[in-house]
LOVO-770054 format. One record per atom (N, C-alpha, C): residue in one letter; x, y, z. Coordinates in steps of 0.2 Angstrom, whole numbers, plus 5000, padded with zeros to 4 digits. Atoms other than C-alpha are relative to their C-alpha. Layout:
BEGIN
aXYZ
...
% end
This chain:
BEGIN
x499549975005
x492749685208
x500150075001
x499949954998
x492349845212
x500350055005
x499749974994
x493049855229
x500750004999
x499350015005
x494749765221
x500050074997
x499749935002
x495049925211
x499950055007
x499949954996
x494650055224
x500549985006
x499450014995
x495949965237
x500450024995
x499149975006
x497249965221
x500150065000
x500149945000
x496750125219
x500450045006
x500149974992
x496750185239
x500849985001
x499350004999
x498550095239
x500750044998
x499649975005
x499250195225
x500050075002
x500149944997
x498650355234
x500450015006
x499650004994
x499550325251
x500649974998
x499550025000
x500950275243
x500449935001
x499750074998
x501050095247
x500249964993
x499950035006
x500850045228
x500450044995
x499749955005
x501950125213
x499449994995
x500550015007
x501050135196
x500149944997
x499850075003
x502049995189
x499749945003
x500550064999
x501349875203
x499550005001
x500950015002
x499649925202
x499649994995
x499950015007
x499849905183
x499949895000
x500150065003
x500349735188
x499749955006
x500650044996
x498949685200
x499550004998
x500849995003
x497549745190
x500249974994
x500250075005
x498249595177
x499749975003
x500650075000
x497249485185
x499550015004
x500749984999
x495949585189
x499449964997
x500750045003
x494149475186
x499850044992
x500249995008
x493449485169
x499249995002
x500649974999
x491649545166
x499549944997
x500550035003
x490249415166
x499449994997
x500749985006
x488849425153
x499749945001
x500350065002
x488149255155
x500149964998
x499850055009
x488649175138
x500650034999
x499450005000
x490349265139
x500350025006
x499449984997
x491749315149
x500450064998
x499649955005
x492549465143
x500550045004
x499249984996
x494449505149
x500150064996
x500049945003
x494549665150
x500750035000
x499449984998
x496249675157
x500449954997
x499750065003
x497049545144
x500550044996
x499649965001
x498049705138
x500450015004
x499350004995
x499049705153
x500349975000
x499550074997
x499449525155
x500349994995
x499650035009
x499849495136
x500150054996
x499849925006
x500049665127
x499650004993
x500250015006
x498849595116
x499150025002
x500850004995
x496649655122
x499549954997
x500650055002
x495149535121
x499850034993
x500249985005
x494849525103
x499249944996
x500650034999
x493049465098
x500049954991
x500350035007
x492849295084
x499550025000
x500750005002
x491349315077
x499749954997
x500150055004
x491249165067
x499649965007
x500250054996
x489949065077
x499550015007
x500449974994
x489249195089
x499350034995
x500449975002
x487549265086
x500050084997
x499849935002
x487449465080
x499850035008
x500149974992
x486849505098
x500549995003
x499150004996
x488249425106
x500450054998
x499449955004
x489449505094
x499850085003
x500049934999
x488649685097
x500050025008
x499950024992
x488449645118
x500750005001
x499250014999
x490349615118
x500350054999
x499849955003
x490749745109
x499950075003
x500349964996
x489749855118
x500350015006
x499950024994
x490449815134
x501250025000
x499249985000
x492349825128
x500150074999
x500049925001
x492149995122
x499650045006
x500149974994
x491350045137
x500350005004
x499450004995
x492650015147
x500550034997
x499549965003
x493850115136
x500549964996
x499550035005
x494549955124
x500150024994
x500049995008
x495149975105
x499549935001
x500750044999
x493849845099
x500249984996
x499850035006
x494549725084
x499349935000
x500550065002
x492849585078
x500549984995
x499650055005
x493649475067
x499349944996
x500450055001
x492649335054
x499350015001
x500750015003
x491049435051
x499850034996
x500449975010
x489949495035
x499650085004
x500249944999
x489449665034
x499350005001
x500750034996
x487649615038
x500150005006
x500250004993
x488149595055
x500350065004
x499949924999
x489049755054
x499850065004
x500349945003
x487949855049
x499450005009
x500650004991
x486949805069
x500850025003
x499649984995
x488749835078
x499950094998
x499749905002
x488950025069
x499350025005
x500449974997
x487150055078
x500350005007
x499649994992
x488050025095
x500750025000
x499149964999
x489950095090
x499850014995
x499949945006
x489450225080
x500850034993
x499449984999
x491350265076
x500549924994
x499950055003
x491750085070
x500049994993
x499950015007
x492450035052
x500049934998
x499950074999
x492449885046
x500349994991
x499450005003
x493649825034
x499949934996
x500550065003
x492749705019
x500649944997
x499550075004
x494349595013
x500149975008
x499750044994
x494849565031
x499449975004
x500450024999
x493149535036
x500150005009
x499749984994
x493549645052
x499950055000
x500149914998
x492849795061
x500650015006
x499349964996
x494049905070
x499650085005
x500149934998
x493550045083
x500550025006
x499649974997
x495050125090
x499950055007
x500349944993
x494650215109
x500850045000
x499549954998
x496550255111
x500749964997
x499350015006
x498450245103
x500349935006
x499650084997
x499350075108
x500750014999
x499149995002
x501250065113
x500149974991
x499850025008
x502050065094
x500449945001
x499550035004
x503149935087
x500650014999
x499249984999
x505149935086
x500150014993
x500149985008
x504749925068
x499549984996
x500550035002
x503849885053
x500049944998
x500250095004
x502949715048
x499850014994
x500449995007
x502749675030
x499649945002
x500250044997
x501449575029
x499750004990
x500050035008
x501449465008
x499549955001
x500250045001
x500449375000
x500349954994
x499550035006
x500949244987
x499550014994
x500849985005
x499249284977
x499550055001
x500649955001
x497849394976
x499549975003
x500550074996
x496749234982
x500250025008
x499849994992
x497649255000
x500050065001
x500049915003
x497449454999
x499549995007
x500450024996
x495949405011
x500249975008
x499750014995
x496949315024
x500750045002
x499649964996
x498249435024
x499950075000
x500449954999
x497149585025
x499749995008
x500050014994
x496749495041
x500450035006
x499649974995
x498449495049
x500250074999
x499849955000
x498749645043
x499450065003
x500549974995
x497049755051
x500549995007
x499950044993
x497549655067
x500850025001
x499249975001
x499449725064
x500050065003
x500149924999
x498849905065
x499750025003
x500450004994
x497649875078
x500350005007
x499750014992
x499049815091
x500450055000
x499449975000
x500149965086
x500549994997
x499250035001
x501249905073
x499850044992
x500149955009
x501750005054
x499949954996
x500150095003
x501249875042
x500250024993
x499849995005
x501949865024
x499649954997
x500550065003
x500749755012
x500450014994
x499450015007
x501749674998
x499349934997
x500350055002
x500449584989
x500149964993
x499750045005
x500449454973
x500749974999
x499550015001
x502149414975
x500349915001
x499850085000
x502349224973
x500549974995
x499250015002
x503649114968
x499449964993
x500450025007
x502649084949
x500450074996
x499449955004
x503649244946
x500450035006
x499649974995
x504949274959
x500250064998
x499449925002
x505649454949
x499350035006
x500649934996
x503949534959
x500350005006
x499649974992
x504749484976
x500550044999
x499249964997
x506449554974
x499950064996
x500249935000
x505749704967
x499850045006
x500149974993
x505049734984
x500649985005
x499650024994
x506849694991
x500050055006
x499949974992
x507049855002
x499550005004
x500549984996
x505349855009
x500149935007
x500150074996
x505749665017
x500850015003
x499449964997
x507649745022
x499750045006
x500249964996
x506649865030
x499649975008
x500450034994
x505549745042
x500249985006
x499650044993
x505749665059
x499649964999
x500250075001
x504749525056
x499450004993
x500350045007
x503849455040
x499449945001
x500550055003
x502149385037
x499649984995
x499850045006
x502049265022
x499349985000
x500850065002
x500149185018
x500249994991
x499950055005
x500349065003
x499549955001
x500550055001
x499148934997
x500549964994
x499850055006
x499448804982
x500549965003
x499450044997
x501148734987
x500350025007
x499649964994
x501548845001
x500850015001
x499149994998
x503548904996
x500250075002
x499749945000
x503449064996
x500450045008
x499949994994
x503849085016
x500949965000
x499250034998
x505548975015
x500450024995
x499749925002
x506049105000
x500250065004
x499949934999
x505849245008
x500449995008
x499450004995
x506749175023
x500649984999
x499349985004
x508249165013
x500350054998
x499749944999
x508349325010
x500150045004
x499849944996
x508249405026
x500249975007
x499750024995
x508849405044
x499550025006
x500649994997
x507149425052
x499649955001
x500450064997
x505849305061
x499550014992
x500549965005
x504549275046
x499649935003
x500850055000
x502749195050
x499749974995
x500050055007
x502349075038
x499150005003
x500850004998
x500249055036
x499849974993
x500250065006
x499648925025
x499250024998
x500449985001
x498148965016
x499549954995
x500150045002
x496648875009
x499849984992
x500349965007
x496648934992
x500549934995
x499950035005
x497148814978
x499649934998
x500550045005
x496548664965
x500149925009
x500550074996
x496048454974
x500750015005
x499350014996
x497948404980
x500350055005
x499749924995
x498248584989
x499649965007
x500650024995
x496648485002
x500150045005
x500349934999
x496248665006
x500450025005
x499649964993
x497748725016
x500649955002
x499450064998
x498748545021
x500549995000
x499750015003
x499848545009
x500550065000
x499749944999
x500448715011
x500250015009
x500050034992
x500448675030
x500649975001
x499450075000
x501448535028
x501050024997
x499249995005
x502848625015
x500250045007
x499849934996
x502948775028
x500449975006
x499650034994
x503248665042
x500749975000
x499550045006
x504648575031
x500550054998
x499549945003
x505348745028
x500949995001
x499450014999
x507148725024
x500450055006
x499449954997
x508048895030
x499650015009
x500349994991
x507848935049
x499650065001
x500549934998
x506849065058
x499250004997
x500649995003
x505049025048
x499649965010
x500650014999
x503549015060
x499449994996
x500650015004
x501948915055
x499450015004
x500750014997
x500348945062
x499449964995
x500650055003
x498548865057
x499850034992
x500349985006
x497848875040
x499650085002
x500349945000
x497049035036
x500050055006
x500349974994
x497349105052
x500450085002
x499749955001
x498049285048
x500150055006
x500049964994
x497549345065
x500449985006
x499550044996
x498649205074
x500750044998
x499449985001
x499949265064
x500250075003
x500049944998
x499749445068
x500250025008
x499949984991
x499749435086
x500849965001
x499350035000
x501249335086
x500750054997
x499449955000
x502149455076
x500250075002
x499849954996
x501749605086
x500349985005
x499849994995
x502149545102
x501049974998
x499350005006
x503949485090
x500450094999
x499949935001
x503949685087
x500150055004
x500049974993
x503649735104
x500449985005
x499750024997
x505049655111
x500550025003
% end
């Protein structure tokens, strides 16, 4: 791995490689073996988007080992999907690190990320969803994008959305989390002339079957331009709609 970089390197000196192709040789440069992970360190070059750590389902040493190891290579650092318990062992290793209790995401920024061509609002249709769209929105701000939060806005009183009309005038793309019925995504794609990410959520009473039904209206979306991703998955939406914003 090592030797790999000092030849890119030794090529860029003499002149045989430009920056731009040694930028795109060192995409698929080897990713660093820990044993129990993998960790692509160079997943910002080939996707625009860097190795972002789930948490859900790793132990608190894996999580801090990963994170460790990305930040010492000089990555931003996004954990996603853990409790402040297991926080409170990463801050001992990235000092610097905040973590973010609705989104249930730490963040430690090493260095500024190409910006966004504009901003993403990023609605919820409830205050229940508040949680999944604090998600995409952390994960919005972490790839370099301006984020606009339009929260409680569901279609049970549509006057609150179109009180926040300029702010969704303003965006280049729209991400929408709704639970219960899931309509508020195929409203709001009738009012504007932007991509909107639809993100089903698993908040409401028996019939909602924690996300499904919301899933199902979204996909069904009358007007064009709606993307659905998975239930709850604020962070899918987010990445989807930076690289939307970075285009």
């Amino acid at each position: 791995m090592k030797r790999q970089l000092e030849d890119i390197l030794a090529q860029v000196e003499k002149g045989e490689l430009t920056a731009a192709e040694a930028c795109e040789a060192l995409k698929h440069y080897p990713y660093q073996d820990l044993g129990f992970a993998k960790v692509d360190h160079h997943r910002q070059l080939r996707r625009g988007i860097p190795e972002v750590v789930y948490g859900a389902g790793k132990t608190d040493e894996q999580i801090v080992r990963i994170a460790r190891e990305i930040v010492k290579k000089g990555g931003n650092l996004l954990v996603t999907r853990i409790e402040e318990s297991t926080f409170k062992k990463l801050k001992k290793a990235v000092p610097k690190a905040v973590y973010h209790s609705q989104a249930r995401a730490a963040t430690f920024r090493h260095k500024t990320t190409d910006p966004g061509k504009g901003p993403i609002v990023v609605m919820t249709a409830g205050t229940s969803d508040v949680p999944v769209g604090e998600e995409a929105a952390v994960t919005c701000e972490m790839l370099g994008n301006e984020v606009d939060r339009i929260y409680d806005v569901g279609v049970a009183g549509l006057h609150r959305l179109l009180g926040e009309y300029e702010k969704l005038r303003r965006a280049r793309v729209i991400i929408v989390a709704a639970g219960m019925e899931g309509a508020l995504p195929s409203v709001v794609a009738g009012l504007v002339s932007v991509p909107v990410v639809a993100v089903p959520t698993s908040v409401g009473y028996g019939a909602s079957f924690k996300g499904v039904a919301a899933l199902l209206a979204m996909l069904n979306s009358c007007p064009g331009g709606v993307g659905v991703v998975n239930i709850d998955n604020g962070f899918g939406a987010a990445c989807l709609a930076s690289l939307i914003n970075h285009l």
